[in-house]
Each structure stands twice: as structure tokens, then as C-alpha cells.
mmCIF file of the C-alpha atoms, coordinates in Angstrom:
data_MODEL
# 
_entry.id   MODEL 
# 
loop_
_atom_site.group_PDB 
_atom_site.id 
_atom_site.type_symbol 
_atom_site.label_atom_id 
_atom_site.label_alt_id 
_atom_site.label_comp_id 
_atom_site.label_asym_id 
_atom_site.label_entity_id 
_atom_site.label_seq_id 
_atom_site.pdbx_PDB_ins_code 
_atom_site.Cartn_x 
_atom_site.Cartn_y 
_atom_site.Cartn_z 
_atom_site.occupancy 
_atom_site.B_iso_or_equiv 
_atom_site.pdbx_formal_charge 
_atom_site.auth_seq_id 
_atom_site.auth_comp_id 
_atom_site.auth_asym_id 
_atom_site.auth_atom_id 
_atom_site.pdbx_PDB_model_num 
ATOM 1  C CA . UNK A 1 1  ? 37.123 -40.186 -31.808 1.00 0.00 ? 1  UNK A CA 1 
ATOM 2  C CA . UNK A 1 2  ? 38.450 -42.721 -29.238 1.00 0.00 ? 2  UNK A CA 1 
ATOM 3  C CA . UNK A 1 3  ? 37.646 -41.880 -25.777 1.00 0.00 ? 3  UNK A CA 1 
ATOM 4  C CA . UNK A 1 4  ? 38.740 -43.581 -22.079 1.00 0.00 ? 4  UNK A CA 1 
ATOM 5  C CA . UNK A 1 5  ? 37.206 -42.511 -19.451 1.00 0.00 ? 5  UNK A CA 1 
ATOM 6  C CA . UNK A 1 6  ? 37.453 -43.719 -15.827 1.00 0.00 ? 6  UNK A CA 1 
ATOM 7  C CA . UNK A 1 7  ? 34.754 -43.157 -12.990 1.00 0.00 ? 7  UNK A CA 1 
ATOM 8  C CA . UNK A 1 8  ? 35.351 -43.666 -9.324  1.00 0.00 ? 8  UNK A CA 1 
ATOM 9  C CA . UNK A 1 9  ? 32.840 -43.006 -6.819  1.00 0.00 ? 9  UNK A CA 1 
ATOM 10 C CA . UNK A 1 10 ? 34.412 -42.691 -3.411  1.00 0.00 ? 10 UNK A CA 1 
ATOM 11 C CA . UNK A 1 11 ? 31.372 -41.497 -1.429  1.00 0.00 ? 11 UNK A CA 1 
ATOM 12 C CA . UNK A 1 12 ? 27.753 -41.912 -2.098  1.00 0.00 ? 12 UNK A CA 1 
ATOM 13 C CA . UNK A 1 13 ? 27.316 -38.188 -3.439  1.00 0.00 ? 13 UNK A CA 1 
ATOM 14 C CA . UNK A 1 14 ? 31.120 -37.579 -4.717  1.00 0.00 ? 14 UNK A CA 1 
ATOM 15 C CA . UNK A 1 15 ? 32.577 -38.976 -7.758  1.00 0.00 ? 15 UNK A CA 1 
ATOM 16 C CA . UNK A 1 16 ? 36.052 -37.914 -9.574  1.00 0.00 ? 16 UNK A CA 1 
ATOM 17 C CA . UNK A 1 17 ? 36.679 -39.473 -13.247 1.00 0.00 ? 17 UNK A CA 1 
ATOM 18 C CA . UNK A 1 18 ? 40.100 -38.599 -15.747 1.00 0.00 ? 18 UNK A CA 1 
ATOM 19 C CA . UNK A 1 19 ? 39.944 -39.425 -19.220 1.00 0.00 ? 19 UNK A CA 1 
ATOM 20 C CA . UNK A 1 20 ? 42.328 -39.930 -22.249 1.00 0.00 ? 20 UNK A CA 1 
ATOM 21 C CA . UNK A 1 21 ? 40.554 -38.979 -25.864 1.00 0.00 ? 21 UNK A CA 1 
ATOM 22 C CA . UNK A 1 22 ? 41.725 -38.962 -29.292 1.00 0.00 ? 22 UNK A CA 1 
ATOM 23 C CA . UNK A 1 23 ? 39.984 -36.732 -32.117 1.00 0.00 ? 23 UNK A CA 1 
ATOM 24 C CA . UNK A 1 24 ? 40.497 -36.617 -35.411 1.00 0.00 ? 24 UNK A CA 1 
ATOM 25 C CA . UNK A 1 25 ? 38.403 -34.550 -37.742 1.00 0.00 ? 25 UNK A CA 1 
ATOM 26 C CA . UNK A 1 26 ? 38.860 -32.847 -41.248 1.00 0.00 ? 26 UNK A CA 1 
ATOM 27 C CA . UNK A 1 27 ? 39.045 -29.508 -41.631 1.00 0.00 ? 27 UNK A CA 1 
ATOM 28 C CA . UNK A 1 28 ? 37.826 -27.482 -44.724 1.00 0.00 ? 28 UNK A CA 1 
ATOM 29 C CA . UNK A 1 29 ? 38.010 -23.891 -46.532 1.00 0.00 ? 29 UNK A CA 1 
ATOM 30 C CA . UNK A 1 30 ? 35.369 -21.258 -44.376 1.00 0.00 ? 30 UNK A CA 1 
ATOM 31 C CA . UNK A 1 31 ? 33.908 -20.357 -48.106 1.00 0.00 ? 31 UNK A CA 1 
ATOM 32 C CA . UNK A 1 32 ? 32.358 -22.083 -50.697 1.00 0.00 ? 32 UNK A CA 1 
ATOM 33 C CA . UNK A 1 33 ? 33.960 -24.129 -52.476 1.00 0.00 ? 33 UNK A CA 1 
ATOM 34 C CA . UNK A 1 34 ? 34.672 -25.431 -49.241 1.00 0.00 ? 34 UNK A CA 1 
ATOM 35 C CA . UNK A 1 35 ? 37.591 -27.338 -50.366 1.00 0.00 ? 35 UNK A CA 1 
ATOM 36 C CA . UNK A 1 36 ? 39.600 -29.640 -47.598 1.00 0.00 ? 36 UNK A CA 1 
ATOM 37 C CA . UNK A 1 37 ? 42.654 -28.604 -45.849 1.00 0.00 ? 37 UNK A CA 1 
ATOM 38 C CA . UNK A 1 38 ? 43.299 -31.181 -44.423 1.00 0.00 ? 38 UNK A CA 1 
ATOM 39 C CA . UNK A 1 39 ? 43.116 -33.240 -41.012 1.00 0.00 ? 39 UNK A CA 1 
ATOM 40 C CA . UNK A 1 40 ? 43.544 -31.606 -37.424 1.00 0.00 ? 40 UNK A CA 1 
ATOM 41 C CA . UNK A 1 41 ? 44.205 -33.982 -34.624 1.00 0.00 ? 41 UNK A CA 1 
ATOM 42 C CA . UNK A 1 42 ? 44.070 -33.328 -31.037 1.00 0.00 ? 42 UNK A CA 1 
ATOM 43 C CA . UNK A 1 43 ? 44.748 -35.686 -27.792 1.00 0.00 ? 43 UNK A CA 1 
ATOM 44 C CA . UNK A 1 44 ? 42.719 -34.690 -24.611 1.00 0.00 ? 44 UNK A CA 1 
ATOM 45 C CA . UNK A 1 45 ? 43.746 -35.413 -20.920 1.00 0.00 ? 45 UNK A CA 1 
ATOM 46 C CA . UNK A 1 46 ? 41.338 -34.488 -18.527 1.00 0.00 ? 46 UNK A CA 1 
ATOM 47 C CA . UNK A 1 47 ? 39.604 -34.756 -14.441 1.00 0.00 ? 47 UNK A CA 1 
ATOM 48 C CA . UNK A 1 48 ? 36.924 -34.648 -13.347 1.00 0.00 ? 48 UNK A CA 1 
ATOM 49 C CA . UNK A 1 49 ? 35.100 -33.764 -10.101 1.00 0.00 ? 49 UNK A CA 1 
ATOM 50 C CA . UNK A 1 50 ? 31.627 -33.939 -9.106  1.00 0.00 ? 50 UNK A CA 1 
ATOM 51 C CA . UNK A 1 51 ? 29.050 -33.899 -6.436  1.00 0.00 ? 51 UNK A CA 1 
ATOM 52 C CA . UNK A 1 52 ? 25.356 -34.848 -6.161  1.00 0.00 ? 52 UNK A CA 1 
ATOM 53 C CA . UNK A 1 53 ? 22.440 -33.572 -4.481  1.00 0.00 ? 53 UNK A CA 1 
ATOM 54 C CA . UNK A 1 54 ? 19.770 -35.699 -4.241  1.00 0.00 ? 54 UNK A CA 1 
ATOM 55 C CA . UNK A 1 55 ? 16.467 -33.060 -4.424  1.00 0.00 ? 55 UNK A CA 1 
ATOM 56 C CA . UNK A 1 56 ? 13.865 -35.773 -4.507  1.00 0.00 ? 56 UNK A CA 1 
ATOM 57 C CA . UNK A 1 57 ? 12.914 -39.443 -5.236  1.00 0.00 ? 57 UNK A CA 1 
ATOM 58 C CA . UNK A 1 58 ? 13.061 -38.381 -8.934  1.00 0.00 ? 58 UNK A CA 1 
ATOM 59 C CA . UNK A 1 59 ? 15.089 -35.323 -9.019  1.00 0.00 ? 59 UNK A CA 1 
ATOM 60 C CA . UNK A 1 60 ? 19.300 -35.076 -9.084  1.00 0.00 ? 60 UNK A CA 1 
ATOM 61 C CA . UNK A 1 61 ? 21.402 -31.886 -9.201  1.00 0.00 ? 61 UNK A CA 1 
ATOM 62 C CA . UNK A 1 62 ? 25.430 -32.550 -10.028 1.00 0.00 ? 62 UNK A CA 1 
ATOM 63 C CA . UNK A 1 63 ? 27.802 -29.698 -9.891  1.00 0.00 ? 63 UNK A CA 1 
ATOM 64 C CA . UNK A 1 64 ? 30.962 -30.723 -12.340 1.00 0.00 ? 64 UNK A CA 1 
ATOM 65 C CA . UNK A 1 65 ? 34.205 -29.409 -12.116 1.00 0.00 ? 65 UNK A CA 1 
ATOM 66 C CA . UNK A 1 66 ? 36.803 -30.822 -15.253 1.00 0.00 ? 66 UNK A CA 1 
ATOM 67 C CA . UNK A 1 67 ? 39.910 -29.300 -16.297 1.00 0.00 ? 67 UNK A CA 1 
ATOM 68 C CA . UNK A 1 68 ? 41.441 -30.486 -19.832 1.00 0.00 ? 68 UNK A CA 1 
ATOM 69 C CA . UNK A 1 69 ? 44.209 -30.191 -21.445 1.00 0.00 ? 69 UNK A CA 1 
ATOM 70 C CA . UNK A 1 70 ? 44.702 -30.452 -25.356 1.00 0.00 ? 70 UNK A CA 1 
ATOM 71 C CA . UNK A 1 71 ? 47.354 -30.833 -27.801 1.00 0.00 ? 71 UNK A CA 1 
ATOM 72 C CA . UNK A 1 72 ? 46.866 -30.325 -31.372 1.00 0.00 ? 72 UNK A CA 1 
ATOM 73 C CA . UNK A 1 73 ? 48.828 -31.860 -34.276 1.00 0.00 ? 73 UNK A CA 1 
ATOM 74 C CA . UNK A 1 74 ? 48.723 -32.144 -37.594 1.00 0.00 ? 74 UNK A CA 1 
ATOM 75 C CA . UNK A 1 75 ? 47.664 -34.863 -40.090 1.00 0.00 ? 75 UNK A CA 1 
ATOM 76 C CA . UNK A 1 76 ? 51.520 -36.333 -40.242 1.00 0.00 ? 76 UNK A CA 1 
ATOM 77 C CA . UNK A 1 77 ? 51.881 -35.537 -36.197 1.00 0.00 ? 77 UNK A CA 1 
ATOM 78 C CA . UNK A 1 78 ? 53.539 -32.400 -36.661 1.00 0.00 ? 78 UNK A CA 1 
ATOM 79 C CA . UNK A 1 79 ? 52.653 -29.287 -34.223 1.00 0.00 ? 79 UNK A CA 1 
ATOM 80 C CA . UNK A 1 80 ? 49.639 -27.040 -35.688 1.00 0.00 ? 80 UNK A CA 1 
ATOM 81 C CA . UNK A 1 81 ? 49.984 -23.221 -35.059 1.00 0.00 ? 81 UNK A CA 1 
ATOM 82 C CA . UNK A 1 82 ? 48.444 -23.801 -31.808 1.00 0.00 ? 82 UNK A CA 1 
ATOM 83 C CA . UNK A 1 83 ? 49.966 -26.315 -29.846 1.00 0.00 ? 83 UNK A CA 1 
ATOM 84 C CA . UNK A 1 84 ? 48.040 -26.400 -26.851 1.00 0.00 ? 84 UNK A CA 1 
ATOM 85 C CA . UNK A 1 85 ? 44.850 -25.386 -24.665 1.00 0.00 ? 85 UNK A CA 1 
ATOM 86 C CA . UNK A 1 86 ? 44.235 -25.276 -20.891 1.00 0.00 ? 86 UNK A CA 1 
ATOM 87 C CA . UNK A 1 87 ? 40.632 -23.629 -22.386 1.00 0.00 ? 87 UNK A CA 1 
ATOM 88 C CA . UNK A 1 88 ? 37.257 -25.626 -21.514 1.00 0.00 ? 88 UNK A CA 1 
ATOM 89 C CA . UNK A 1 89 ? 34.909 -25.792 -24.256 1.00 0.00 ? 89 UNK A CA 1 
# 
């Protein structure tokens, strides 16, 4: 996985961040053997927004908004059944 991420904090309790990932992983048979299938690759945009309250000396709460989106491709870059997701994990 190769990830970029970029933070900007543009009050003291506000920050917004947007990232550009790369994920490659290999994907394998659901039953035993468990044989490969090959490689699944995805590329990830995504933003970020999120606010702080300060509760006490030692205590933080952050409330995160991020929306993503992903595009999946095959291991020789060629579009998988599902091309893309607007879906959070």
C-alpha cells in the first residue's frame, strides 16, 4: 500500500485532509485449497473533515467526516467486475 495524505489545520479545532492511496493485495479461492486468483488493485481518492472538542486537559473528542472514492483494477490494469465505490468502509 502507498498512501499520501495531506493535513491542513485552518483553525485551532478544525482540520480538513485529502489523500491519494494505492493498494494492492492478492486475492485467493474462499475454500480450502485456497488457491490464488490473482491480484486486485484499487486507487483511493479521498477528504477529509474534522473538528475537535477539547473535554479536558487530557481528554479530546474529534467528529470525522471523509468521503472516498475507489477504483478497482485488475492485476494487468484492466477494469474488475466492479469498477467503482462511493461506499465508506
Amino acid at each position: 500500500m502507498l498512501n499520501h495524505e495531506v493535513y491542513h489545520k485552518f483553525a485551532p479545532n478544525q482540520q480538513y485532509s485529502y489523500a491519494l492511496s494505492y493498494r494492492r493485495q492478492n486475492v485467493y479461492d474462499e475454500k480450502a485449497p485456497y488457491h490464488n486468483e490473482g491480484v486486485e488493485q484499487e486507487f483511493r481518492l479521498y477528504g477529509r473533515y474534522a473538528y475537535t472538542f477539547k473535554l479536558s486537559e487530557r481528554w479530546k473528542w474529534k467528529n470525522t467526516l471523509r468521503q472516498e472514492f475507489r477504483k478497482f483494477l485488475l492485476q494487468t490494469f484492466t477494469r474488475q467486475k466492479r469498477i467503482f465505490s462511493l461506499e465508506p468502509d
